[in-house]
Structures are given as C-alpha cells and as structure tokens.
N, C-alpha and C positions, 0 to 999 in steps of 0.2 A: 504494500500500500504506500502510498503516498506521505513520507516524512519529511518533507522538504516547506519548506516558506511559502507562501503564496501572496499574493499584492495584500490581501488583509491582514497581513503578520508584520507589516511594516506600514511607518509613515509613511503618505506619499504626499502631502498638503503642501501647495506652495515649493515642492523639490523638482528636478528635470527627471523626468524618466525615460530611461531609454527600453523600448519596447521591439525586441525581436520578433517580425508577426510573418506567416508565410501568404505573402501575395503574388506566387508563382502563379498565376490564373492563365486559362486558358483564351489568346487570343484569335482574332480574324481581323486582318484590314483596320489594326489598329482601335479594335472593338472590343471591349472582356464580352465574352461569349456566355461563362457562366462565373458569378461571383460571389459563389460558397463560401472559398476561403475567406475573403472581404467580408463575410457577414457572419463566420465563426471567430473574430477578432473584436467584433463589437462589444462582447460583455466587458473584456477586459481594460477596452479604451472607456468606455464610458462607466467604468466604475472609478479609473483613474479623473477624469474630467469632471465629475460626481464631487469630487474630495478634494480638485481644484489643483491636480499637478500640471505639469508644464510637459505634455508628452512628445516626446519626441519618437517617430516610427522608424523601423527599418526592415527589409523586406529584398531578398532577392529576387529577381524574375530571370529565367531561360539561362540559357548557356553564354553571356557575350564575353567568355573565356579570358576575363581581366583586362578588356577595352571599353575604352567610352561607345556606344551603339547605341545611339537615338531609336533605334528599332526593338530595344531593350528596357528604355523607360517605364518609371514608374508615376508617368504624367497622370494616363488612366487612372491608374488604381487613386490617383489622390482625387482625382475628378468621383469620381463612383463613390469615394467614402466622404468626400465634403456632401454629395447628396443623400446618403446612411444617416449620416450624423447631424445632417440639418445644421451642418456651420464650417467655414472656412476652413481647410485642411494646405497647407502654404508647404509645396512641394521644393526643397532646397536642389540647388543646379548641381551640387557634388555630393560627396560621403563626408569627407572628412574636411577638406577645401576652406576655403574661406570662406562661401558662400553660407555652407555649412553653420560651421562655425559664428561667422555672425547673425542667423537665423536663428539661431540653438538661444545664444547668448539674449537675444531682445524679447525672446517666446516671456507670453505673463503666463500668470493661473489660467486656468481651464481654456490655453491654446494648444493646437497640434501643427507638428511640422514633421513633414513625412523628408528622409533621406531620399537621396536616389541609390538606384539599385547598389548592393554591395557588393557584386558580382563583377562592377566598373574594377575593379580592385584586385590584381592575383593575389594578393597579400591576406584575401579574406577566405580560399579553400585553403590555403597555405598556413591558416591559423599563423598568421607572422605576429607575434608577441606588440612589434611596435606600430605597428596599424592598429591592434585590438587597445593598446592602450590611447594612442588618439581619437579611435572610435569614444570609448569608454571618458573619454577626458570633456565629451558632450553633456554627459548628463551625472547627477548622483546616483541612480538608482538605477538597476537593470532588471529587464522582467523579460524572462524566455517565456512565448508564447505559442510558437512554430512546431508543434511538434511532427508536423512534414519533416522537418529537417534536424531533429532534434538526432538522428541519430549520425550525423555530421559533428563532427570538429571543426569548424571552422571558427573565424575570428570575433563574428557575431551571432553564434549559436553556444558557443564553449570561452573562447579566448577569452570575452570581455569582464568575465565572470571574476578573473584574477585582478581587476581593479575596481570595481565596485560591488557594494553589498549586491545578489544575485537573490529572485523568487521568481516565482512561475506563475503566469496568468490563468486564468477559470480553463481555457481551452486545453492545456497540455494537464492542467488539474484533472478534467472531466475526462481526457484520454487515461490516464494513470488509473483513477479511483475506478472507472468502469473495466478497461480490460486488467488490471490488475487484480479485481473484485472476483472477475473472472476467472482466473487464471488460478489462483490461490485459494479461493474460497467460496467456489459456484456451489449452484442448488443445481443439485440431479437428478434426472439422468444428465451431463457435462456430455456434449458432440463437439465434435471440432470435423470443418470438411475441407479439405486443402485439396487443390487443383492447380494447373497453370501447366507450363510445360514440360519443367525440366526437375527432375528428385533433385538434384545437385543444389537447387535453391533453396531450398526447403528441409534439409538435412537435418541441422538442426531444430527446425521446428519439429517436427515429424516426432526427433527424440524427446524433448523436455512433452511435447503433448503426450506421448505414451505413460508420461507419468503422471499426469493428469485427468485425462477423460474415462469417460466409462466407453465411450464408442468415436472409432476414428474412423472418417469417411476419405478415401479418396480416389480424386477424376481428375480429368486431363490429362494432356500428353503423359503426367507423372505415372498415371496409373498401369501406363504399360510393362515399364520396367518392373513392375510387380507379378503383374499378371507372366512377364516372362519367367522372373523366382518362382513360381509357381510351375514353371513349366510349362505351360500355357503356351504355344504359337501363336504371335502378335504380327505376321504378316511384315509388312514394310511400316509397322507404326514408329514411333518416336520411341529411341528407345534409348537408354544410356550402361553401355556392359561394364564400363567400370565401376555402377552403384549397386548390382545386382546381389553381390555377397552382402553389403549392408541392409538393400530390401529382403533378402532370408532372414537375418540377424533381427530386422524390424518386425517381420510375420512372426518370429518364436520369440522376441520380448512379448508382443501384444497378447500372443497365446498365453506364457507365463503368469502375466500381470492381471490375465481373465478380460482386456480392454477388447471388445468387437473390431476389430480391424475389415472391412467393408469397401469391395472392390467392384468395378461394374462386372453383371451380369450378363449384358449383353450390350452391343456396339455398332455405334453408325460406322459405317464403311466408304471408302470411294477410294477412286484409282490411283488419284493423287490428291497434294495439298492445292486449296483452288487457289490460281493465280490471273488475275487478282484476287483478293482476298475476298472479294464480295461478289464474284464470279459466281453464275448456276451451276452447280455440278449435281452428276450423278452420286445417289446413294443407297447404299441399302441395311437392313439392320438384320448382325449376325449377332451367335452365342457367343461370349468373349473367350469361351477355350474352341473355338472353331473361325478363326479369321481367317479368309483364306489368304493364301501365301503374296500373292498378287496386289490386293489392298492393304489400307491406310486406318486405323479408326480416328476419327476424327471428335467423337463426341459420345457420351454417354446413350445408350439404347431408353426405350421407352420403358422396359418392366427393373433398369436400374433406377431410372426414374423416380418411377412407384417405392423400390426401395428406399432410397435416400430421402424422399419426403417420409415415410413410414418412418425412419430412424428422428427426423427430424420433429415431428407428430408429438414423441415419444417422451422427446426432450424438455428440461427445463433451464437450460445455458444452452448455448450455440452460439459456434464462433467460424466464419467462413471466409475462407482466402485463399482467389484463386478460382477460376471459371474451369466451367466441364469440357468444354470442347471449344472450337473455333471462333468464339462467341460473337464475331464481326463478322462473320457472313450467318445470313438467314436461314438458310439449312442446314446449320450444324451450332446455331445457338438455345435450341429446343433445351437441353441438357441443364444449362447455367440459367437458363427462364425458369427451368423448375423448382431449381433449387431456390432462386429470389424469393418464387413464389410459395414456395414451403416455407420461407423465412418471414413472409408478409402473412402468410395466414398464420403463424405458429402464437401462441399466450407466452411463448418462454423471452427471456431475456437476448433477444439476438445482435448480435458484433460481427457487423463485414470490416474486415480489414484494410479498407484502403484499395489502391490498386485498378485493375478490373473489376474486382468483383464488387469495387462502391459504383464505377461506370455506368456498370449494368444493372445493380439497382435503381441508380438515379432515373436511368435513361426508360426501364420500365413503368416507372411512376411508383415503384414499393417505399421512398425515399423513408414518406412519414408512418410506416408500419416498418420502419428497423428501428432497435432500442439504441442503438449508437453505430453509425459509419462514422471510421477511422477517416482523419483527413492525413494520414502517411500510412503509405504504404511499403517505403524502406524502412522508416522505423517501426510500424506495427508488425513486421516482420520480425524483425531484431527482436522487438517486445514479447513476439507469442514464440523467439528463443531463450527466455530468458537472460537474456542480455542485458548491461545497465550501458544506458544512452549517455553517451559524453552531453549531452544537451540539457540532460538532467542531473547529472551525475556533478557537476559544477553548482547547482545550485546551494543557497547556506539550507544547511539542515533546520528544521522546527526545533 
C-alpha cells in the first residue's frame, strides 16, 4: 500500500509547486484527439489552487529526442487545460531558460504556469543530476503525479526529488491504493488475464501473479508458447522457443500452488498475419491442440470465449493486461470485445492495465463500467511485477 506523502501531508499555501503531470496525449493536425490524461490531473491541480499554491506544471509529450520541435509542444495541452480549469494556464517558451524562470518567479497564489515539454532537454531521460537540480531550483515543493511515467528515471519523474521535499498527487495515489489493494489484499475469487504478444514481456508478471491469484487467464500471441509446453501443434503461430522450459516450469508452479492456469480452447485461424493490419482476411475456428500446420491463430475461439467470461463471472478482483488477439482488425478483435465485455458486465472490482487493453475498452464504450483503467501501461506492468517504481520510490515517506 501506499506509505508515501501525498499533497495533503504537506503545506502547499502561498509555496511554488512543481507538478510532474503526464500530458503525452494523443495528437492529429495539431488537435488532442482525446484528453484523459488532461482530465486525470485535474484533482490534483485544483486541490493545489484550492489552498492557493503557485503551480507550476511539467509534462513531457512524444519523442522530440532532446531538441526544441515546435511539433512537440505543449501549447495545446495549456490551451485545453486553461479551458478545464476555467482560468489562465500561461505556457512558458522553455524548461528551464529564462523565460522559464522569470514566469516561475512572478506566478502569485492560485496561478498556473505550464513548462514546455521536458523532453526539449536530453538531460531529462539522462536523469542528469544538474538539469534536475535547475528544474527543481523553480519551485519548493515537488508533487509526482505521472504515473504513465513513473516507472522512468528520469530528471522530472525521479531526479528532482533529491532537491526538494517530494509527494505524490491523488492520480498516482489512486493508481497505488487500487492496484496495490489488488495485488496484496483482493476479495476472491482474484483472476488476473494477460494477453499481448510476446511471454518475454510478461515474464515476470506471469511469476509474482502465480503467487497471487486463484485463476490465471491467458491469450494472445503469449498463449501459444504455452499451448506449445503442452505439446500442442500451434501451426505457424507466434511462438517464442527460448521461453518454452519457463512456460512448463509456469504450468507445474500453477499446478502446485492449486492456481487455475486457463489456456484457449479453441482458435481463430488464417493463413497469414493481415497486412495491412485492418485488411479482410480469411478465417476459420479450430480446436487449439489441432491447428493445422499451414495456419496462424490469431485470436481466441468463441467456446474460449465462453470460458474466460465464465472465469470472469466467477470473480470478485480482476485484473486485465493485454488483448486476445489482433485487436485492430475487425475479425480477429471478437476475443479482447469479450473479455471488455465480461469486465463491463462483471459486480467485481475490475483493473485494465493501461496499454491496449485500456484502448479497447475506451474505444468500446465499457470506459464507465471498469473500477479503474490504469493510465500507464509500462508502469502498471512493472507494478502487477512487483517492482518498486523509481517514480515513486523517490518520494518522502509518511
């Protein structure tokens, strides 16, 4: 659980705070297209502006690989959250700069001044100590709010932490106390369903959930290399031979441990992977220990389906990371709809992890029937390893 500070454990009245918040949002022609993350920052600004600090934001967006790129601005985002907040949001022309710096300096009580991106900066993946401390020389107080990014090192997620008092806003609060909640101390039956493509990502998740759950679901490409430990002929699926001895080693812990370990039972098929990705292709649905040699599976069958809402049904925690099959083309996203929608119809407490698998809820309309979508998806990965997050791991202790 969560033993770290949060903005209510300190004064913030009349002091500068600097606020790490993640406005990586996705754009078009210069447009936010959707502005979740902008609207999951809101408690914590406005509980700061509430109590009359002097906030000062910061926010990376995209890749612009430690150059200045006007295609990389964080004009929008200030644009979008001066209309959120219903009051002037005054976006400064650099990070650290002068510009900076004498915006930072003039800000009264319950104004906001958004940074520009911090990503202008190679100094700030590089977690470079003397960047982190002219960042940090802005304001008194630091609040990591990001937890997209929390599981980064860098200058304005971890670095800045070593010069000013450090707490963590409601957002990376409610990330912690709920999947943590989860993880440590669920009401069961505890399911956890991991999908995506590759075992090799997931490795460690896979292990700390084993010690966990009462029933472990999984699909996607992952699930092949299972079905192959099994013996099972997977055709030309995705398959990875170097993880094979650890999926055995995973099928006789879950045996051991009495955890339901639950593979598909039957599988959409096609000849190849469709290219493009949104291409019609051909498909047909086999038994998963009969794929023929020739084909691909691509997506969970219709009676694994049934299963995996059935496990789902069953449940009083559930935690999902990671789509069934192809999920961006329309005939082989049948599999990851079900499971949404297991999770939309389910009374239990449910956590999509971020990723695809928040994508695809969002995009189906399940958004406001999940109990919490993660807004990172490298860190809620890290998280449901048990990992501790430099992002947090920085912060002063309660």
């Amino acid at each position: 659980m969560l033993t770290k500070k949060s903005v209510e454990d300190i004064n913030v009245t009349g002091k500068k705070v600097l606020v790490r918040c993640d406005f990586n949002v996705p754009m078009e022609d210069g447009r936010i297209t959707d502005d979740n993350r902008i609207v999951g920052a809101l408690p914590t600004i406005k509980y700061l502006l509430a109590h009359n600090a002097r906030v000062i934001l910061c926010s990376h967006m995209g890749r612009p690989k430690g150059e200045f790129n006007p295609k990389y601005s964080l004009a929008p985002v200030a644009k979008r959250l001066s209309e959120l907040l219903g009051k002037e949001v005054t976006l400064a022309a650099d990070v650290v700069g002068p510009d900076a710096q004498a915006k930072a300096a003039a800000l009264k009580d319950g104004e906001v001044l958004l940074l520009e991106n911090v990503r202008f900066h190679k100094e700030e993946e590089k977690n470079d100590p003397a960047f982190a401390k002219q960042l940090a020389s802005l304001a008194e107080i630091y609040v990591n709010d990001a937890f997209g990014t929390a599981h980064r090192a860098h200058a304005s997620t971890a670095g800045v932490a070593d010069y000013l008092p450090a707490v963590c806003g409601y957002l990376i609060q409610k990330e912690i106390s709920i999947m943590g909640g989860a993880l440590n101390n669920p009401t069961r039956p505890f399911v956890a369903i991991l999908g995506g493509a590759k075992v090799a990502d997931k490795l460690k998740v896979i292990e700390n959930l084993l010690t966990k759950v009462d029933t472990l679901i999984i699909g996607g490409g992952m699930a092949y290399t299972f079905l192959a430990a099994q013996g099972k002929g997977i055709g030309t699926s995705l398959y990875d031979a170097e993880k094979l001895d650890y999926c055995k080693d995973m099928l006789k812990k879950a045996d051991e441990k009495g955890v339901k370990l639950l593979l598909p039972v039957d599988t959409v098929v096609a000849a190849s992977f469709p290219d493009p990705i949104d291409a019609h292709i051909e498909t047909e649905v086999v038994c998963s220990d009969s794929i023929p040699a020739d084909k691909m599976g691509l997506d969970i069958g219709p009676k694994t389906r049934e299963l995996f809402a059935e496990a789902v049904k069953a449940a009083k925690t559930v935690i999902w990371n990671g789509p069934m099959g192809v999920f961006e083309n329309d005939e082989l996203a049948k599999g990851t709809i079900a499971v949404a929608q297991a999770l939309a119809d389910s009374d239990a407490t449910t956590i999509v992890g971020g990723g695809d698998s928040a994508a695809a809820v969002e995009k189906l309309g399940f958004a406001d029937k999940i109990t919490h979508i993660s807004t990172g998806g490298g860190a809620s990965l890290e998280f449901l390893e048990g990992l501790e997050l430099p992002g947090i791991a920085c912060l002063n202790d309660k």
